[in-house]
C-alpha positions as CSV (number, residue, x, y, z in Angstrom):
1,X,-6.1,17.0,34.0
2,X,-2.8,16.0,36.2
3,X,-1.5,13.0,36.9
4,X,-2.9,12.7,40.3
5,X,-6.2,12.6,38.3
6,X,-5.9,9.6,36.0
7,X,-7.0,6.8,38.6
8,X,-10.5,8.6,38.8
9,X,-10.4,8.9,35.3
10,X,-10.4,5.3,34.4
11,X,-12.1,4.3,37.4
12,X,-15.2,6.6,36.0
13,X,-14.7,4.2,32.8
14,X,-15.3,1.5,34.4
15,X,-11.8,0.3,34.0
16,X,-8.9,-1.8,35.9
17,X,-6.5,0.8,35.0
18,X,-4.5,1.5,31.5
19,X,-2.6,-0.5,29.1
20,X,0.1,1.3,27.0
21,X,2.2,-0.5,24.4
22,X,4.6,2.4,23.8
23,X,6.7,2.9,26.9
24,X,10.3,2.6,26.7
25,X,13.1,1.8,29.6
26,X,16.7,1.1,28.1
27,X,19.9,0.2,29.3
28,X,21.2,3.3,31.2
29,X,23.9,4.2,28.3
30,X,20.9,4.1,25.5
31,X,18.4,6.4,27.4
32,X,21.1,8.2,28.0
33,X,22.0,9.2,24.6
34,X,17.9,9.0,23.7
35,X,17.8,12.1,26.4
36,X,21.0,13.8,25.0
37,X,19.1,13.7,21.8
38,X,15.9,15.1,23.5
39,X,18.7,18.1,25.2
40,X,19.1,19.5,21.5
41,X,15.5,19.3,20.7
42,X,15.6,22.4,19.4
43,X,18.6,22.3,17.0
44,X,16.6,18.8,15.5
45,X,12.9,19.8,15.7
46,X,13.0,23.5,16.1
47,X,10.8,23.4,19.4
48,X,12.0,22.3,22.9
49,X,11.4,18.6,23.7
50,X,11.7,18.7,27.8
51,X,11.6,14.7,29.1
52,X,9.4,15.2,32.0
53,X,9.7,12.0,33.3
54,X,13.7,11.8,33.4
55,X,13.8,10.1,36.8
56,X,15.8,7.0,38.0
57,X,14.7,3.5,37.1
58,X,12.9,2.8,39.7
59,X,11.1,6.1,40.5
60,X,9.7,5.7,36.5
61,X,8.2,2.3,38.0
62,X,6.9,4.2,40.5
63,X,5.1,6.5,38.4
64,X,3.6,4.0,35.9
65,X,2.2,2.4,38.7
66,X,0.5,5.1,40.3
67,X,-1.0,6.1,37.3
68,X,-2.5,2.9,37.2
69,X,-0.6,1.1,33.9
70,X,-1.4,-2.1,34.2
71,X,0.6,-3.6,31.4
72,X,3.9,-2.1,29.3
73,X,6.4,-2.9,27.1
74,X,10.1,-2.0,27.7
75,X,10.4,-1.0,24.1
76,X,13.9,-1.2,22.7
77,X,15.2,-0.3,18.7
78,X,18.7,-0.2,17.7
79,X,20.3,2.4,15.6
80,X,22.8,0.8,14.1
81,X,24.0,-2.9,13.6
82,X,25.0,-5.8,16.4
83,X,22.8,-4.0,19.3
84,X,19.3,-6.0,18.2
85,X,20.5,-9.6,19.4
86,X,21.9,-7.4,23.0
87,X,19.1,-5.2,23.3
88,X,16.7,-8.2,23.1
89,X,17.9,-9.9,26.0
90,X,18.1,-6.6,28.3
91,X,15.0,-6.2,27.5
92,X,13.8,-10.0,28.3
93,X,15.7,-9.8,31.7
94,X,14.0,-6.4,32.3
95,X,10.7,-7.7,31.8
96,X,10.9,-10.8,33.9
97,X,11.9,-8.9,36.8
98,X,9.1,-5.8,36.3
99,X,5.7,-6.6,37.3
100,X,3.3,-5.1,34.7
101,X,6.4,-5.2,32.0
102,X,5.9,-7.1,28.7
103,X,9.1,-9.0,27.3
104,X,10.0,-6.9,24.3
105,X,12.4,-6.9,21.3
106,X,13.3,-5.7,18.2
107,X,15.8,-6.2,15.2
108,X,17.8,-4.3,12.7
109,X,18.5,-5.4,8.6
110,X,21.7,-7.6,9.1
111,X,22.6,-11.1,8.8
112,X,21.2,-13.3,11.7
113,X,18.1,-10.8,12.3
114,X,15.9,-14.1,11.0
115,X,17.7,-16.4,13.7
116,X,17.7,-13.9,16.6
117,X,14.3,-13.0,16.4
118,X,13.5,-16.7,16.1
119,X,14.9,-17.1,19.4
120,X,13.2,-14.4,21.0
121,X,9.6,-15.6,20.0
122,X,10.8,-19.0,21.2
123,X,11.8,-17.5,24.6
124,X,8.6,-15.7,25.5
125,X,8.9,-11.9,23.5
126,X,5.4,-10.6,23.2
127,X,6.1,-7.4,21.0
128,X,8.8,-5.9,18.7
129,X,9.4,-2.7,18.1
130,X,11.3,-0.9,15.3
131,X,12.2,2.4,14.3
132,X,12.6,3.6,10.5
133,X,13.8,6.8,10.9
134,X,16.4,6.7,13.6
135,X,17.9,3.0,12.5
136,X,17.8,5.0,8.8
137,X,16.8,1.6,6.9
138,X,14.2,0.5,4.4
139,X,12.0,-2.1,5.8
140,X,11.1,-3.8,2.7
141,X,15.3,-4.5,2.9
142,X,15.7,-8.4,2.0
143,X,17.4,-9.2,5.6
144,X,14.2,-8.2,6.9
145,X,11.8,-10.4,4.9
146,X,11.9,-13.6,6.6
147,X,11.8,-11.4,10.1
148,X,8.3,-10.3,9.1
149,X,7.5,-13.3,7.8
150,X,8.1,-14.9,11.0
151,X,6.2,-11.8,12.9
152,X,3.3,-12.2,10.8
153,X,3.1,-16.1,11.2
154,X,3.3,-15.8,14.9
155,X,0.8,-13.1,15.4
156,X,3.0,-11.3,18.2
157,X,2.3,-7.5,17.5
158,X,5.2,-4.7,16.1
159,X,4.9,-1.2,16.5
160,X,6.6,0.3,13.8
161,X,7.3,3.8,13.6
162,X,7.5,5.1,9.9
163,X,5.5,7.9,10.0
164,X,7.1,10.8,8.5
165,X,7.1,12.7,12.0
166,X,8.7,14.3,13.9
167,X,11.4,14.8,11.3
168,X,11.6,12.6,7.9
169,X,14.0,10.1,7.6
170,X,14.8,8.1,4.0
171,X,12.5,5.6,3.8
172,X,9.6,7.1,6.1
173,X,5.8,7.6,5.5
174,X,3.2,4.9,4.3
175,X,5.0,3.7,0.8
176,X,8.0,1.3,2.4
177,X,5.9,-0.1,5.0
178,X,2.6,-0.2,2.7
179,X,4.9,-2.6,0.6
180,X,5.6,-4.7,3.5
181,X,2.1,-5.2,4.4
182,X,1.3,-6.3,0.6
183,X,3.9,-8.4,0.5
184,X,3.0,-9.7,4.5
185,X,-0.4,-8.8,4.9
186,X,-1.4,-11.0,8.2
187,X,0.9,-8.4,9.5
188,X,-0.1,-7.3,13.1
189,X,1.7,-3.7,12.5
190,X,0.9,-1.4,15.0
191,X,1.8,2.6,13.5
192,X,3.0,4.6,15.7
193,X,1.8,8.2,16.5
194,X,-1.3,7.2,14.1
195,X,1.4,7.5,11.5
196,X,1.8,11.3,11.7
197,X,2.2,13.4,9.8
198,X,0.4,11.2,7.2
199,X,-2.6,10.4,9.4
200,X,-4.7,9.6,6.3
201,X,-2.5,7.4,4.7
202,X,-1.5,5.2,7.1
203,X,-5.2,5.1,8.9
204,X,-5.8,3.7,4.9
205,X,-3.3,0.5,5.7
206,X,-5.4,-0.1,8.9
207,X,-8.7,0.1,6.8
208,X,-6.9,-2.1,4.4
209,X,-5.1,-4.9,6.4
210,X,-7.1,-6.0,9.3
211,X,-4.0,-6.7,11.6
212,X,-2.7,-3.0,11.3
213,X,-3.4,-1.3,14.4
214,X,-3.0,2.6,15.0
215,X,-1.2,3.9,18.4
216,X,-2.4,6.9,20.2
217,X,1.7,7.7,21.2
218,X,1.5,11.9,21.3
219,X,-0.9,11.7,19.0
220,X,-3.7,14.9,19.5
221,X,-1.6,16.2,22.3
222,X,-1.3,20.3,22.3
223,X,2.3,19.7,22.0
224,X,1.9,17.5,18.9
225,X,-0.8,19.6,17.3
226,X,1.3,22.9,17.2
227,X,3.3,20.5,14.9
228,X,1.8,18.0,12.6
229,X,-2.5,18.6,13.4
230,X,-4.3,16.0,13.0
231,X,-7.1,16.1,10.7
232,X,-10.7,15.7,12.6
233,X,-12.3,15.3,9.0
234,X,-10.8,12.1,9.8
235,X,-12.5,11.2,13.6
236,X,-15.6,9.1,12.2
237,X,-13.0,6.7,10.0
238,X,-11.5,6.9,14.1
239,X,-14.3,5.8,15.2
240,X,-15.6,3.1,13.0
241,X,-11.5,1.8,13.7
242,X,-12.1,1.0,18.0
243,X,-10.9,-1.9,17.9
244,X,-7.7,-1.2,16.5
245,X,-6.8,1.8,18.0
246,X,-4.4,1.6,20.7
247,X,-2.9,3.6,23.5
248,X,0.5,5.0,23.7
249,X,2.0,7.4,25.1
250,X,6.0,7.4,24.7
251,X,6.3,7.2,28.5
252,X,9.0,8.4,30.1
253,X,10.5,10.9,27.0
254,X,7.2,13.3,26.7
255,X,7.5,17.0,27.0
256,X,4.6,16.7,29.4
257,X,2.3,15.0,32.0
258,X,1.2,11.8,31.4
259,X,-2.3,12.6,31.7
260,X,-1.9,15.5,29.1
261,X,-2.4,12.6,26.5
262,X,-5.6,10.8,28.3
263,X,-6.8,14.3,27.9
264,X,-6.4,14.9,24.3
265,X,-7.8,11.3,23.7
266,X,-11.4,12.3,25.3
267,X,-11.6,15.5,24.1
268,X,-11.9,13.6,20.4
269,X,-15.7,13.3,21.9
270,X,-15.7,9.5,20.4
271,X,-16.9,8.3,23.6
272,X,-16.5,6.2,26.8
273,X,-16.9,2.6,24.6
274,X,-14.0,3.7,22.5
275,X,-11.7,5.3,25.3
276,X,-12.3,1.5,27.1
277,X,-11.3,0.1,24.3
278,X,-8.7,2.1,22.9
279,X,-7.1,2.5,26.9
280,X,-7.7,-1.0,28.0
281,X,-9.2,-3.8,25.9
282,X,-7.4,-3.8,22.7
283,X,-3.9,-3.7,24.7
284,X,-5.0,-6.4,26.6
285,X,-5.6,-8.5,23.8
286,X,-2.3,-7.1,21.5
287,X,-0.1,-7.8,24.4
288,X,-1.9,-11.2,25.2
289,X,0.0,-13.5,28.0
């Protein structure tokens, strides 16, 4: 399938189009560096990591909307300390001139994280997202225990990536994060890339917690497979999880078409009810508003 291709796809679902709540659009500087990075794919992850989509704000816009994503997040994550507090309100003022775009934020283990994030809920953020391996922190650090506390309280969804892929960072893979959830569980975590490489593991915390969603982002993709497979012993515990499965897709930094992802997602042969809701319904009601 092409890109050209995904309106009929959903339409044939029965759908209004697609909700993904892992897309990112940064401040020109960040993406930047984030496609530097990508540049020496090869020295990092031993494979090339191409950004097919690394196109001018508004031509991204552009493509989202013709492949019929209804509803996104401009996902931000800092890397380092003092660009949270910054990086939320780019991303606020992105959203509320965006159609489609979801305020976003996210938030980093340093003093004021608690208050910050307090004042992002208060001015409309509908997701957070954070990053374990490239900000290089533990998430059960103290500085972050009132954040989640807050997160957990207010229901408003974070995708979290601490799976263990593509590379490991210090405190990856199910054990930090598994803490945080017994500690917080009312949690809505959404894992990203269904946690891989430890697919297993971190499909157990969404088995466990019943806010822990799993995100589809490059998960089951060819690209993605030649690297970390995942497991189709583990499809039917897939399955019996529809509700809380969601799509992503990484949107714009994908070493492929967009539709290479929709692709891999049916050809798990778990159906059209789960596709709707894995595409559509459960992002609807994650991203609420």
């Amino acid at each position: 399938m092409r890109d050209d291709e995904v309106p009929g796809w959903w339409q044939r679902l029965g759908l209004s189009g697609l909700v993904d709540v892992h897309v990112h659009f940064l401040p020109d500087s960040v993406m930047n560096a984030v496609w530097s990075y990508f540049d020496q794919a090869e020295e990092h992850y031993s494979v090339a990591w191409p950004v097919t989509y690394r196109t001018p704000v508004a031509d991204r816009l552009a493509t989202l909307e013709a492949l019929g994503v209804r509803a996104f997040p401009a996902l931000v994550y800092p890397h380092k300390p003092d660009m949270a507090a910054w990086l939320n309100t780019w991303a606020r003022e992105f959203a509320a001139q965006t159609p489609g775009c979801v305020p976003s934020g996210t938030f980093y283990p340093e003093p004021g994280a608690s208050q910050y994030v307090k004042e992002a809920l208060e001015l409309g953020t509908r997701i957070f997202k954070v990053h374990v391996q490239v900000g290089g922190y533990d998430p059960r650090d103290e500085e972050l225990d009132a954040v989640w506390g807050q997160l957990a309280e207010a229901g408003v969804p974070v995708v979290v990536h601490c799976g263990s892929g593509p590379i490991p960072g210090s405190h990856t893979g199910p054990g930090p994060m598994g803490e945080v959830l017994r500690k917080h569980p009312r949690l809505t975590a959404v894992i990203a890339h269904l946690g891989m490489p430890e697919y297993a593991e971190h499909l157990e915390l969404a088995e466990t917690y019943p806010n822990v969603h799993l995100d589809t982002t490059m998960a089951c993709t060819p690209f993605t497979e030649a690297m970390a497979p995942m497991p189709r012993d583990l499809l039917p515990r897939y399955a019996a999880l529809q509700d809380r499965v969601v799509l992503g897709s990484d949107f714009p930094n994908i070493p492929y078409e967009y539709a290479v992802q929709l692709e891999s997602l049916e050809r798990l042969e778990l159906g059209d009810e789960w596709l709707r809701a894995v595409c559509w319904e459960n992002g609807v009601r994650l991203l609420g508003g």
